[in-house]
DOKE-356120 format. One record per residue (C-alpha): x, y, z; residue in three letters. Coordinates in steps of 0.2 Angstrom, whole numbers, padded with zeros to 4 digits, always signed. Layout:
<nodes>
XYZala
...
</nodes>
This chain:
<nodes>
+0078+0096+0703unk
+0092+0108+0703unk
+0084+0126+0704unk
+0068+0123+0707unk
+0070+0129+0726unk
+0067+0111+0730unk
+0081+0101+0741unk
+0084+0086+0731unk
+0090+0076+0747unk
+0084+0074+0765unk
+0083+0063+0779unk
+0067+0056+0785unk
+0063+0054+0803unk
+0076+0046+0816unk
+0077+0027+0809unk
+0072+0029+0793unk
+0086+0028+0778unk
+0088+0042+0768unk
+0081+0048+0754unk
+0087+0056+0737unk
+0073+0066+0729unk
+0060+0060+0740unk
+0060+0046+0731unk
+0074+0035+0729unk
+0075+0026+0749unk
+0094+0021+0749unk
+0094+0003+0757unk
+0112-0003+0757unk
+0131+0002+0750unk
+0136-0009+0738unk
+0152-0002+0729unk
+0163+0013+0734unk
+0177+0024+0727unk
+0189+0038+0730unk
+0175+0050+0726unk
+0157+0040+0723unk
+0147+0027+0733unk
+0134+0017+0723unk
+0119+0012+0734unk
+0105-0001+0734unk
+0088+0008+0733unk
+0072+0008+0730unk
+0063+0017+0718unk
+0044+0023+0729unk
+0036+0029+0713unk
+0038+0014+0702unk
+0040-0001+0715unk
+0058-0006+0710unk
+0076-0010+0715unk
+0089+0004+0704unk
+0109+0008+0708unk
+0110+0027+0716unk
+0128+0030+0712unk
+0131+0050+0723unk
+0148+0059+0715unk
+0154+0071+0724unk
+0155+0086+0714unk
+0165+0103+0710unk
+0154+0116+0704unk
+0166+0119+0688unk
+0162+0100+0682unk
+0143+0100+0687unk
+0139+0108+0667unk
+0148+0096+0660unk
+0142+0082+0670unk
+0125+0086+0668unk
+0127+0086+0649unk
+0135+0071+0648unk
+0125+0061+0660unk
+0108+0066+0650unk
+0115+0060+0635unk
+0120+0043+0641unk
+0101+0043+0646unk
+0097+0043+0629unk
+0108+0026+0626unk
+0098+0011+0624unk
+0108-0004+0622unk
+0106-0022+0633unk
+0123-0022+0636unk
+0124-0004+0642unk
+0117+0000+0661unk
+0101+0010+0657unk
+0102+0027+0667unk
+0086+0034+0673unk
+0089+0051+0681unk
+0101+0062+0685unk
+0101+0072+0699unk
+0111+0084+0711unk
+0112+0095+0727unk
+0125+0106+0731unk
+0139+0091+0737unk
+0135+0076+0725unk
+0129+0072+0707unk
+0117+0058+0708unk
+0116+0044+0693unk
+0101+0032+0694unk
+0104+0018+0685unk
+0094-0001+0683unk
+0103-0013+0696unk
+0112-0026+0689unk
+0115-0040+0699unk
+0130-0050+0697unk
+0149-0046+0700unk
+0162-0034+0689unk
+0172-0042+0678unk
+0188-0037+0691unk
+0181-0046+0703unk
+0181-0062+0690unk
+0200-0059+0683unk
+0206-0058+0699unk
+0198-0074+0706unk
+0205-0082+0687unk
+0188-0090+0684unk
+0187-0083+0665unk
+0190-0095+0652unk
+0197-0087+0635unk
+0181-0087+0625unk
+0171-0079+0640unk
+0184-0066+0639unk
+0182-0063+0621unk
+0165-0064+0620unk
+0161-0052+0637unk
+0173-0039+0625unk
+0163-0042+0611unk
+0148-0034+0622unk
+0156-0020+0625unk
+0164-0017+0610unk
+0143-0018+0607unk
+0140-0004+0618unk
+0152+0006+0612unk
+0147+0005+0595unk
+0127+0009+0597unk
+0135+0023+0611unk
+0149+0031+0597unk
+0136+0032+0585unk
+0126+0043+0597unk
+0140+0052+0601unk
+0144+0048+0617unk
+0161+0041+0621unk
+0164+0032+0638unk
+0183+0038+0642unk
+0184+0025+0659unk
+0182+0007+0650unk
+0190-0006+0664unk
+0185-0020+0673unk
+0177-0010+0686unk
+0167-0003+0674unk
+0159-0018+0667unk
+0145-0029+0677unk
+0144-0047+0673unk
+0123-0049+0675unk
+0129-0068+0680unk
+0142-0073+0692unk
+0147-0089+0680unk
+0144-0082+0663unk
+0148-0067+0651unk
+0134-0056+0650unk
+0142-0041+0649unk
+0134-0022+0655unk
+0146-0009+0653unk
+0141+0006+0669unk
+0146+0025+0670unk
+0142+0031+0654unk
+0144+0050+0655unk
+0152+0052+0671unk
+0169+0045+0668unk
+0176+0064+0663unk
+0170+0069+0680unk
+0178+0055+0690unk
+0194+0053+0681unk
+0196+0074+0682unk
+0193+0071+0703unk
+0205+0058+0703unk
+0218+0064+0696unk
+0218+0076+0709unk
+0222+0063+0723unk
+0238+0054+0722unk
+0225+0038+0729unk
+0217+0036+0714unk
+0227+0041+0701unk
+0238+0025+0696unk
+0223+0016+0695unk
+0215+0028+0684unk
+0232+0029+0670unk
+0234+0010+0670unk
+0218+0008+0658unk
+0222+0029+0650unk
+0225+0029+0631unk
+0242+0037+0628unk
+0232+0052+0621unk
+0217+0052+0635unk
+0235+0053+0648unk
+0242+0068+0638unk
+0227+0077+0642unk
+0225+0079+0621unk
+0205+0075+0615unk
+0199+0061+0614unk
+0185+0050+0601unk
+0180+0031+0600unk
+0199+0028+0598unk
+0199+0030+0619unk
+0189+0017+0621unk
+0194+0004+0609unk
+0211+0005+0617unk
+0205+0003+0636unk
+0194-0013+0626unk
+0208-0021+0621unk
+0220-0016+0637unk
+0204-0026+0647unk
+0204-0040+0636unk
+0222-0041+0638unk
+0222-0042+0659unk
+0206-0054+0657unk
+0219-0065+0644unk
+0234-0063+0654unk
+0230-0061+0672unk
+0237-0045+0674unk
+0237-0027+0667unk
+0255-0023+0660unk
+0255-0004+0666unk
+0250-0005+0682unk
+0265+0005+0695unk
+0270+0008+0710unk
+0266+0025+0707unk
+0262+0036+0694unk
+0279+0040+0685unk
+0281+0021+0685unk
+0264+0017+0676unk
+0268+0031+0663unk
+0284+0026+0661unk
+0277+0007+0657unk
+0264+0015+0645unk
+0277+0023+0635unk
+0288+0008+0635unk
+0273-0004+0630unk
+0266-0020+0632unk
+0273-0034+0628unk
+0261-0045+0615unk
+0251-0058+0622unk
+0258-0072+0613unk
+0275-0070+0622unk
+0265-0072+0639unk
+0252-0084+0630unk
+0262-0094+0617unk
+0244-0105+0617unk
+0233-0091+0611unk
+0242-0089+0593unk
+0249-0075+0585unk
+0232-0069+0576unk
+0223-0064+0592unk
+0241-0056+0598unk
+0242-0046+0584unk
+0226-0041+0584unk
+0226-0033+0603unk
+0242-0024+0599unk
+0233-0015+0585unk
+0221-0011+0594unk
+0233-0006+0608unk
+0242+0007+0594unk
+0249+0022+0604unk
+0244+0033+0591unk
+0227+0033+0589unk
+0226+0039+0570unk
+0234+0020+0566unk
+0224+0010+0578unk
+0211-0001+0573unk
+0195+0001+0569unk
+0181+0001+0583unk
+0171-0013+0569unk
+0188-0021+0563unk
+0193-0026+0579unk
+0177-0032+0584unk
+0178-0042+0567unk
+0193-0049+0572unk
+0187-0053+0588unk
+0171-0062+0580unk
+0184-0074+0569unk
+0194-0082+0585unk
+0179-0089+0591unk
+0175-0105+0579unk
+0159-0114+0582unk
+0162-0130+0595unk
+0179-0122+0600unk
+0186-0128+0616unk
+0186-0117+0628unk
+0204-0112+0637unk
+0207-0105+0655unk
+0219-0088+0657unk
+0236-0089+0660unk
+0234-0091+0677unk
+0227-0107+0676unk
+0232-0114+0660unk
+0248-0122+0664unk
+0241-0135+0676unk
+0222-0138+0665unk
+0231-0137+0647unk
+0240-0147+0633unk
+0254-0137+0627unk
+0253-0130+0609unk
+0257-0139+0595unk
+0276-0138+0592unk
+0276-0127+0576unk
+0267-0116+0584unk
+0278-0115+0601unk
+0292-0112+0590unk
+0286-0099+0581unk
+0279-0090+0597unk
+0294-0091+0606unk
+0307-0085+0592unk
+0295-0071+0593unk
+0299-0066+0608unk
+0317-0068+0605unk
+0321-0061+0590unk
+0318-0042+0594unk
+0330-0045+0610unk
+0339-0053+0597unk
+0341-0039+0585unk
+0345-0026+0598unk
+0359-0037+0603unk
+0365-0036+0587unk
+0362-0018+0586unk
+0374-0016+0601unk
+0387-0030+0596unk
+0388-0018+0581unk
+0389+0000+0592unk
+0403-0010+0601unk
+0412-0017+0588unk
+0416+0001+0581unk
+0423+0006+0598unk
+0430-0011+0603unk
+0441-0012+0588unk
+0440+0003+0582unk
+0454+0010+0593unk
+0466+0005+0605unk
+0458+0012+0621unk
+0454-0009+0627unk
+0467-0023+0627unk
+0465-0035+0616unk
+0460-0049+0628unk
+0445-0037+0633unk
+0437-0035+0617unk
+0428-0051+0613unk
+0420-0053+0632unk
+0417-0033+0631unk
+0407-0035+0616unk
+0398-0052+0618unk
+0391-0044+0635unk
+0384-0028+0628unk
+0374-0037+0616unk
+0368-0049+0629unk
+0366-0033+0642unk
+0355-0023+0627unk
+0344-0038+0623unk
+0340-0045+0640unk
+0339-0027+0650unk
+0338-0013+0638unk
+0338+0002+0647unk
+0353-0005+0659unk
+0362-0012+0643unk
+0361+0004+0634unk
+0369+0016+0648unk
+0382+0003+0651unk
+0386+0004+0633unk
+0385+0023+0632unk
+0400+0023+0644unk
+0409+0008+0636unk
+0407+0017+0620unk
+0411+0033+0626unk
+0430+0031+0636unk
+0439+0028+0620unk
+0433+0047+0615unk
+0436+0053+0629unk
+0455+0047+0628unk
+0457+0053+0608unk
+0450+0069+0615unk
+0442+0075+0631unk
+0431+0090+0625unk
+0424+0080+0610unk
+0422+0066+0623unk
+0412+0078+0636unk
+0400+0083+0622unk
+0395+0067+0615unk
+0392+0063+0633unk
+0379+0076+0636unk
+0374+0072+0619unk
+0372+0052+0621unk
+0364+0057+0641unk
+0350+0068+0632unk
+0346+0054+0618unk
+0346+0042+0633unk
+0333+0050+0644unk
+0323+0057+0630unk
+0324+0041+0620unk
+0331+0027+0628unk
+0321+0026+0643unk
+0305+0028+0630unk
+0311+0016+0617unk
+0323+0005+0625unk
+0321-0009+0609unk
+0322+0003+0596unk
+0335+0016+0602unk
+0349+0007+0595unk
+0340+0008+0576unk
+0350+0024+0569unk
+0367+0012+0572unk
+0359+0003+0558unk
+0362+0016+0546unk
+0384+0017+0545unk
+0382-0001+0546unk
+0369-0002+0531unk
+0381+0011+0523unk
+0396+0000+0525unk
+0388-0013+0515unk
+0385+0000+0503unk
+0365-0002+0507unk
+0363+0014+0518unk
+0349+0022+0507unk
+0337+0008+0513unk
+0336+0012+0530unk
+0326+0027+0528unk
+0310+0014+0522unk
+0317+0003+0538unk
+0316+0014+0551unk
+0300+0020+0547unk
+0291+0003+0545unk
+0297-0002+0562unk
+0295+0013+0570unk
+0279+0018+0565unk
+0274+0037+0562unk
+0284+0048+0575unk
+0293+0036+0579unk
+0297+0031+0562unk
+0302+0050+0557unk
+0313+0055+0572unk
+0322+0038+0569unk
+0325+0040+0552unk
+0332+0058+0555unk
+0342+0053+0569unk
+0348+0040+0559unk
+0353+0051+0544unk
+0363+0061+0558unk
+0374+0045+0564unk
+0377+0042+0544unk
+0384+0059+0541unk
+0393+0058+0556unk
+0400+0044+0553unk
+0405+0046+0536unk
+0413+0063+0540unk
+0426+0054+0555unk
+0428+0038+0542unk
+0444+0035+0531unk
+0437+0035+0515unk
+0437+0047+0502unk
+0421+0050+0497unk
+0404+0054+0509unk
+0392+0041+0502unk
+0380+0045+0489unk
+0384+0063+0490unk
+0400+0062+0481unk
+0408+0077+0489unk
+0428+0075+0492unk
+0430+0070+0512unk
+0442+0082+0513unk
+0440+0089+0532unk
+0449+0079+0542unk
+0440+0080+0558unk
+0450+0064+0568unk
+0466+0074+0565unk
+0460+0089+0570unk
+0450+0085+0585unk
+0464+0072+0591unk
+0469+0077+0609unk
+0459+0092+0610unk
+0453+0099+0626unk
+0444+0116+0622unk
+0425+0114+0615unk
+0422+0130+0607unk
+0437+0123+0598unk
+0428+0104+0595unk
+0411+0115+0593unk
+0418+0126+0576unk
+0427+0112+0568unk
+0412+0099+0569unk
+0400+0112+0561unk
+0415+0114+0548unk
+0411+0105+0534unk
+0391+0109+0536unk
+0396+0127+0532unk
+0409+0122+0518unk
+0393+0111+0512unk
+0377+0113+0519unk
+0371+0099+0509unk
+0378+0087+0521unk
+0364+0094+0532unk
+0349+0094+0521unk
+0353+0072+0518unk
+0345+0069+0535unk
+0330+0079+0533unk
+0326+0070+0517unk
+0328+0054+0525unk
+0315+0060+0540unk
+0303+0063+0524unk
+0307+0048+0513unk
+0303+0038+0530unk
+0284+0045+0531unk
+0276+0034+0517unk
+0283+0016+0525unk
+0275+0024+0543unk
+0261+0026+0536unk
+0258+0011+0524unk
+0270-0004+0530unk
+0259-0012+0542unk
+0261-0031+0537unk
+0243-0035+0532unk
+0240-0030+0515unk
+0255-0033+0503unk
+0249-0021+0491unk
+0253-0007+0504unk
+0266-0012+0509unk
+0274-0011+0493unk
+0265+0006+0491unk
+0273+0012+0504unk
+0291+0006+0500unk
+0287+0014+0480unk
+0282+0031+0491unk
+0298+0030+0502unk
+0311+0026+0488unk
+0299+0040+0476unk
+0304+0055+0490unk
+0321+0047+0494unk
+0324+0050+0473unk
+0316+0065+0472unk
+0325+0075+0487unk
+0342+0070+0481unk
+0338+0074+0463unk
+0330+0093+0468unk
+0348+0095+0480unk
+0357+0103+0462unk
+0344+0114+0461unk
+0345+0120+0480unk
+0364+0122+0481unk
+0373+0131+0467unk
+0389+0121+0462unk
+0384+0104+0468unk
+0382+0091+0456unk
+0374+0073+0463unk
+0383+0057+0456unk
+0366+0052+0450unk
+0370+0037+0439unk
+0378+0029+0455unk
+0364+0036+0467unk
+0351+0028+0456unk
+0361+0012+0455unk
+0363+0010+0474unk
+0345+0015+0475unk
+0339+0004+0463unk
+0348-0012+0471unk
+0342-0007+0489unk
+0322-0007+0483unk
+0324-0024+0479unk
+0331-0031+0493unk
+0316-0020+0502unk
+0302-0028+0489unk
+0312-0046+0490unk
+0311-0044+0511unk
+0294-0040+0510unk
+0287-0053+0499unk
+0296-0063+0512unk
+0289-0056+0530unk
+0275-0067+0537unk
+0259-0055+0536unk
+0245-0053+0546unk
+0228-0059+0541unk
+0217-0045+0539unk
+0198-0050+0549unk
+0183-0054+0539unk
+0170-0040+0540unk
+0154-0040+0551unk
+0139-0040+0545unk
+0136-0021+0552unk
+0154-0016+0539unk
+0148-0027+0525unk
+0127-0019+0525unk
</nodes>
């Protein structure tokens, strides 16, 4: 062993293979990567076949190796690989581990011979092993098809490998331009942040498996590295809009357990839960995607229906989101003939909904020529501004970039105060907060460069006259001084948007479409901080007085539409408890 002055590994005499330990007789090379080789041996002392898996090592990982390697010993589970020893020399860490004979379950996704049951069923294994290794506090960190050994080339029994040497490999390979793609394509957000991780990790890496096994394919893989990121941070698009036939239940359940942010993703117990409930005794069993169109009856009608106007109607709604951006600067001015107008504004929203991050530049420029002709400095700045939001993010949330639009055209209806609840129950928590701020901005703004004669819920005079001033205007300092104008004048103009960032934080939190009664908790929280902020704004700014009569009206009429909306929205079904939750 390491430090006892004994050389771990040496060759035998000229013919004979090598041995590790004087002990382990390495027979063949069964599996390789960037920076391992797994080996058939045999095992001299005991008189039995193992898996001798040699890690090249760094000296500044072999601590931690060797810590986590000796606890993944300690695992006893039988669908974990049981490790055996752990050893090193000065250029490899060596994992002995029972030799599983079978396949990886890569090997069977790629040849398409999983049926949908096998799939769930292998990730219920898993999510088996993770369960008895969490509770022992070991976290895997590197769940992917590679990493799981079918004992059976035809069935699912499930053995997940490389407990405790995952942090070593994944900190080699990202190292080497090689390896690394492969290595972000099965990363949680947080694990591909280089933030800590905990069992959240390896739920998400679960579900992103069970994903590839159900669809054929894993929806982050890239070219290269900035691409796989990029399709992380963009998302995956749920499995019932590439498998219509699996229902919207198993869908939704992946793409909770798929949650960016790990402090909202499902449980490791609840998912498995949920996993347990879509396998009904004497269910057929159905082929992946890959097959299923030549071996399957299509889905009942109902069903079909419902999957594929799920698919449509968030393209659907960013259409309209940008039919609305481009109606204010279609008709808004005169910049565009009249005969443009229609065909300008119809192709937008078709741009937006098919091709989000191509539609949203083209209709940043469409948007923004008619401020550059009413005034070329204000026009330059919003361009720098609207190229910043776009590549911070646009490119990042291409489907719900366009949301803070929703806000002057909610305020134009008179409804602009429920947008707050809105924006943070489709966005989620960061998401959620930087939208409904962002969208508190756009309604300022746009209140402040509108004809009428009061700022909306405010009540103070709109007295500036910014389109006047800024007309024809080429100097920005100039632009610059009379923007911040009326924010100096009344600095409660700039406080509105910071109470709608807070007032969005309890639908972020609580709207999640499963339990009704928190989802209304959520919208009584949102509206309860939405009241409250614009009550306290008389006792933050001396000589402003809040219309509170009409403010408490418009609010009052907006939470019932929110309550009315959704009593209406279909809800998810929360999964039945396993036994393990309910003892």
């Amino acid at each position: 062993m390491p430090g006892s002055g004994q050389q771990t590994t040496r060759m035998t005499p000229l013919g004979s293979p090598l041995l590790v330990l004087d002990r382990y007789r390495l027979i063949e090379r069964i599996g390789r990567g960037g920076f391992s080789t797994v080996y058939r041996a045999e095992d001299l002392k005991m008189g039995r076949q193992v898996a001798v898996k040699a890690i090249r090592r760094t000296e500044e990982q072999s601590s931690r190796a060797r810590h986590e390697a000796r606890a993944a010993a300690k695992l006893s589970n039988p669908h974990i690989v049981t490790v055996f020893e752990l050893v090193e020399d000065e250029q490899n860490v060596y994992l002995v581990s029972e030799l599983v004979e079978g396949t990886t379950l890569a090997r069977r996704i790629a040849e398409a011979s999983l049926t949908d049951r096998e799939a769930i069923m292998i990730s219920l294994q898993v999510l088996e092993a993770l369960e008895h290794a969490h509770s022992r506090g070991v976290i895997h960190r590197d769940i992917k098809p590679d990493n799981i050994m079918l004992a059976s080339s035809r069935g699912a029994a499930a053995k997940v490998m490389d407990f405790g040497i995952a942090q070593l490999e994944n900190s080699q390979r990202l190292t080497r331009r090689g390896d690394v793609v492969g290595t972000l394509a099965y990363m949680s957000p947080e694990q591909a942040d280089g933030k800590p991780v905990d069992g959240a990790t390896d739920v998400y890496s679960t579900a992103l498996t069970l994903y590839e096994c159900l669809a054929g394919f894993n929806p982050f893989k890239g070219e290269g590295a900035a691409e796989t990121i990029a399709k992380i941070t963009a998302g995956a698009l749920p499995l019932s809009h590439l498998r219509p036939d699996l229902g919207e239940s198993l869908s939704r359940l992946v793409g909770e357990a798929m949650e960016p942010d790990p402090l909202l993703r499902l449980g490791l117990n609840s998912f498995a839960a949920g996993l347990a409930a879509q396998l009904p005794a004497g269910a057929a069993e159905r082929k992946t995607a890959l097959l299923r169109k030549a071996r399957e009856r299509g889905p009942a009608l109902r069903r079909a229906v419902a999957a594929r106007l799920g698919f449509l109607a968030p393209r659907a709604a960013n259409g309209a989101l940008a039919a609305l951006v481009a109606w204010m600067a279609l008709y808004g001015s005169s910049y565009y003939p009249l005969a443009w107008r229609l065909p300008l504004l119809l192709g937008a929203a078709l741009a937006v909904g098919v091709l989000p991050r191509l539609g949203l530049a083209g209709l940043a420029v469409m948007t923004l020529l008619p401020v550059a002709a009413y005034s070329v400095a204000l026009g330059a700045l919003l361009t720098g501004a609207a190229a910043a939001y776009y590549f911070v993010f646009g490119l990042a949330w291409p489907r719900s970039a366009l949301l803070p639009a929703l806000a002057p055209g909610l305020g134009a209806l008179g409804l602009g105060l429920a947008y707050p609840a809105v924006a943070g129950s489709l966005g989620r928590l960061r998401r959620g907060i930087v939208l409904a701020l962002l969208g508190g901005i756009v309604f300022t703004a746009f209140q402040l460069f509108s004809k009428s004669a009061n700022i909306d819920f405010l009540g103070i005079p709109n007295s500036f006259s910014l389109p006047a001033k800024l007309a024809g205007s080429n100097n920005p300092v100039y632009v610059i001084r009379e923007l911040a104008r009326p924010f100096w004048q009344q600095p409660v103009l700039g406080a509105q948007p910071l109470i709608w960032m807070a007032a969005a934080l309890p639908a972020a939190l609580l709207i999640r479409r499963r339990r009704l009664w928190a989802d209304l908790a959520g919208l009584a929280f949102s509206n309860s901080l939405l009241a409250g902020g614009y009550l306290a704004l008389p006792l933050l700014f001396n000589h402003y007085r809040l219309p509170s009569l009409f403010f408490m009206k418009t609010l009052l009429i907006c939470a019932i539409i929110q309550v009315v909306l959704i009593l209406l929205s279909p809800r998810a079904r929360p999964p039945a408890a396993t036994p393990h939750e309910l003892a």
